[in-house]
KOLMIVO-934076 format. One record per residue (C-alpha): residue number from 1; residue in three letters; x, y, z. Coordinates in steps of 0.2 Angstrom, whole numbers. Layout:
BEGIN
NUM/ALA/X/Y/Z;
...
END
This chain:
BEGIN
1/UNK/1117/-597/6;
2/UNK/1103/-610/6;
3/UNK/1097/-619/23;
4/UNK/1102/-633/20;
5/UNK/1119/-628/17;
6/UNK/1119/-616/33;
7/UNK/1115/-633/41;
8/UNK/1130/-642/34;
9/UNK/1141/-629/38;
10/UNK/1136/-628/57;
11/UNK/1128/-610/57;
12/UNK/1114/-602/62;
13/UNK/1095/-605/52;
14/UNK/1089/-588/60;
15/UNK/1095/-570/68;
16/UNK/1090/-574/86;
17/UNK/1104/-571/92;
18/UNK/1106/-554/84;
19/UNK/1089/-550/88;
20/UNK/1095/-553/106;
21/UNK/1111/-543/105;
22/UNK/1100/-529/99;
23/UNK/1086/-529/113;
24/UNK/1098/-530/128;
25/UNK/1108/-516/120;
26/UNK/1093/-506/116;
27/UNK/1090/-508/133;
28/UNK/1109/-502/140;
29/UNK/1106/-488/129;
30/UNK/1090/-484/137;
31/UNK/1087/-469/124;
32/UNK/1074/-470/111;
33/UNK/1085/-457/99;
34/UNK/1102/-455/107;
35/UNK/1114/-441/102;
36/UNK/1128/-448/90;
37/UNK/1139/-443/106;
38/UNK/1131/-453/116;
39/UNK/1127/-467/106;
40/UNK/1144/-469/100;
41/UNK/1151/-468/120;
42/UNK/1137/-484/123;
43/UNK/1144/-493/107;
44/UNK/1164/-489/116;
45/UNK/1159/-495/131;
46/UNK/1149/-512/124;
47/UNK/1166/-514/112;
48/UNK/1176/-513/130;
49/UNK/1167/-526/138;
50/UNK/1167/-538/121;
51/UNK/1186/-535/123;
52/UNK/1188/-539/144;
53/UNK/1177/-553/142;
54/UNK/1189/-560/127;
55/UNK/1205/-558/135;
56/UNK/1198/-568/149;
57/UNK/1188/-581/137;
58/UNK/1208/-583/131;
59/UNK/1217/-585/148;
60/UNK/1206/-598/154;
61/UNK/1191/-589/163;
62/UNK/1174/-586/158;
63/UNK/1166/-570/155;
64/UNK/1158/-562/170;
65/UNK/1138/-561/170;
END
């Protein structure tokens, strides 16, 4: 998609916030090459909090911080 048509269509023009999602879970992983056991318990536990934080985005509440 060109930029200007990621403009129109109201998304993003760069990764930034990708970029971010991947330094702070870098940083919860806190393992420069992690086991695939415990990456994969990291990438449960991030998918767990993504899921709380939904069900409260949808009752009403905001994410906790």
């Amino acid at each position: 998609m060109a930029p200007s048509e990621m403009v129109s269509a109201n998304l993003p023009r760069s990764n930034n916030s990708i970029e971010g999602w991947h330094n702070a879970f870098a940083k919860r992983v806190s393992i420069a090459h992690p086991t695939t056991t415990k990456l994969t318990g990291k990438i449960r536990r991030e998918q767990s909090k993504f899921e709380v934080d939904i069900a409260q985005i949808r009752q009403g509440q905001g994410p906790k911080p």
